[in-house]
matplotlib code that plots the C-alpha trace (Angstrom):
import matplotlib.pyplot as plt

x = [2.0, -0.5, -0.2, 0.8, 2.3, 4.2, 6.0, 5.3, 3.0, 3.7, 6.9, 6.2, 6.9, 10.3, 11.2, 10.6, 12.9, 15.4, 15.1, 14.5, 18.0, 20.1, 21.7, 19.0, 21.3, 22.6, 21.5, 19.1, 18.3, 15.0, 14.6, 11.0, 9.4, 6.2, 3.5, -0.1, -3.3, -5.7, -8.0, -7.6, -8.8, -10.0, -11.8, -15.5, -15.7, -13.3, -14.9, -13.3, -14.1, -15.8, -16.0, -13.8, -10.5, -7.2, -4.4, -2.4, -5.0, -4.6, -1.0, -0.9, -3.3, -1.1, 1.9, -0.3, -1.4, 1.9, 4.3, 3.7, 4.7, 7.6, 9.0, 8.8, 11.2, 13.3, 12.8, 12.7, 12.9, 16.6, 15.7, 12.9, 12.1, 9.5, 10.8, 10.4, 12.1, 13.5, 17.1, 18.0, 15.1, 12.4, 10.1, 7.5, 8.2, 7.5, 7.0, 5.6, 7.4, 10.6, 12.2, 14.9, 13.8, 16.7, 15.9, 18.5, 18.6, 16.3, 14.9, 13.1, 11.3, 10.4, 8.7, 7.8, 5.0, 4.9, 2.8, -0.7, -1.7, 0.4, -1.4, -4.1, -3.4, -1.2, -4.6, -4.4, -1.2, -2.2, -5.6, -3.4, 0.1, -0.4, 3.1, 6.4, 9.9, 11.0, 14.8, 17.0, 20.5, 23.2, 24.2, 28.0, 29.8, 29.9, 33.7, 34.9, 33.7, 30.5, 31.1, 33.7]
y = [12.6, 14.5, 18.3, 18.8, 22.3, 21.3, 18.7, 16.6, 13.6, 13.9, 15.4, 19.2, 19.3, 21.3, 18.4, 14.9, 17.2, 17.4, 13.9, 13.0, 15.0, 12.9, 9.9, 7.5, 4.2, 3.9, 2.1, 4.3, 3.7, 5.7, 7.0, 7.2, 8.8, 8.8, 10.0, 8.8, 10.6, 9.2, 8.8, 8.3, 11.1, 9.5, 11.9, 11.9, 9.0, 7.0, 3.2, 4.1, 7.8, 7.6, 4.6, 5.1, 3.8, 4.3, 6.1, 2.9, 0.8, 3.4, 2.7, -1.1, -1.1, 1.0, -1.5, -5.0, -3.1, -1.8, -4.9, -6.3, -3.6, -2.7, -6.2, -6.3, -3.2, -5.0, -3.1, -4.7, -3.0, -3.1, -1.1, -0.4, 0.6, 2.0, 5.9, 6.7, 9.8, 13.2, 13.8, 16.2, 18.4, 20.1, 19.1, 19.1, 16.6, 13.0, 9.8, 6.8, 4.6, 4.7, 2.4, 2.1, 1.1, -0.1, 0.3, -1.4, 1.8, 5.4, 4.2, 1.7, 3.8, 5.8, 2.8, 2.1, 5.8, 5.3, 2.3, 2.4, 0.2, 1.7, 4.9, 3.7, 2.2, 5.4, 6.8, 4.6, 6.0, 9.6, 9.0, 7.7, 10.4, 13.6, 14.2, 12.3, 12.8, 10.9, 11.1, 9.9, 9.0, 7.0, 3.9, 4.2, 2.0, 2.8, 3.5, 3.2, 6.4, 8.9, 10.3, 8.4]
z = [1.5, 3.4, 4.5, 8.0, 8.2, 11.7, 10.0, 13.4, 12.2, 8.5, 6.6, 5.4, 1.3, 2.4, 4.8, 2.5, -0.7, 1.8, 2.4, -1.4, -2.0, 0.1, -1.8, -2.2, -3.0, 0.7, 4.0, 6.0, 9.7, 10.6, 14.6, 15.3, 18.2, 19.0, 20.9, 20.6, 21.0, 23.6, 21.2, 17.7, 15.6, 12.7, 9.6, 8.7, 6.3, 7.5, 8.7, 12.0, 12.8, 16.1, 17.4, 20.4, 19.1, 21.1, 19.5, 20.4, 18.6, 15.7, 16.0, 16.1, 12.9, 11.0, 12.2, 10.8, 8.2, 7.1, 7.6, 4.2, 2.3, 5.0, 4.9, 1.0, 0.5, 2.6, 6.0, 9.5, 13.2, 14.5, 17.9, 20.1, 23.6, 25.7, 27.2, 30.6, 31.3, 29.2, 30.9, 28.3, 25.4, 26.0, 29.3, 27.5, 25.0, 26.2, 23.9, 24.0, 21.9, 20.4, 17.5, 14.7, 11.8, 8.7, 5.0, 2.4, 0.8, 1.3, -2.4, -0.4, 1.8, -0.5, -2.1, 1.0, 1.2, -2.5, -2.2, -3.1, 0.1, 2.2, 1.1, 2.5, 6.1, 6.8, 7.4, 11.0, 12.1, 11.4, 13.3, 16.4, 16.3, 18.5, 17.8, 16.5, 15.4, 12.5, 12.0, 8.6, 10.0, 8.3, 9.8, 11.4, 13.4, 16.8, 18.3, 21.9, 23.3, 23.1, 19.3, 17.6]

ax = plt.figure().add_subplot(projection="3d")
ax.plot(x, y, z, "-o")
ax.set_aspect("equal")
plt.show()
């Protein structure tokens, strides 16, 4: 995992133990929000770095590049929409694209940014994230009301 002391486009050290100490033999459904750069911000080196890629290109590549690995440890999108409006959070936070993703267990995501090519292509979602929220939760099933 790379270093991003915000813990906003990838988990802090502190932040993926915490997830790492959570039972890793259950079903894991993953809320990601996201908000892309204009432009993606590619580093020096990279085959990419300036040549005037969108963050939602950026984003898309990382998706492609990704799926292989993601639909091998068994992981497929349950949820996604487009956001339009915050009613409720900070003002300042708006997103661009919102989705569930299910793992089998949290052992398979952590395969998942394990993976030797994954390691790689991550490099397109980093160069396309200004900011993100990336949420653990455990599946429940949902009762009659708001909170059962």
């Amino acid at each position: 995992m790379s270093v991003d002391p915000s813990g906003a486009i990838d988990p802090t050290r502190e932040q993926f133990n915490q997830f790492k100490a959570l039972p890793r033999d259950q079903p894991v459904h993953m809320l990601n929000l996201v908000r892309l750069r204009d432009l993606a911000d590619y580093p020096e080196g990279h085959p990419l770095h300036g040549k005037g890629h969108s963050g939602l290109e950026a984003y898309r590549a990382y998706g492609r590049e990704s799926a292989e690995v993601f639909k091998r440890v068994g992981g497929n999108q349950i949820w996604a929409g487009k956001p339009q409006v915050v009613l409720t959070g900070p003002l300042e936070e708006h997103w661009d694209l919102a989705f569930i993703a299910y793992y089998p267990t949290a052992g398979a995501f952590l395969e998942m940014v394990t993976d030797p090519h994954y390691r790689v292509v991550v490099a397109h979602r980093t160069a396309g994230v200004l900011d993100s929220r990336l949420i653990r939760m455990e599946p429940l099933e949902p009762g009659e009301g708001f909170g059962e």
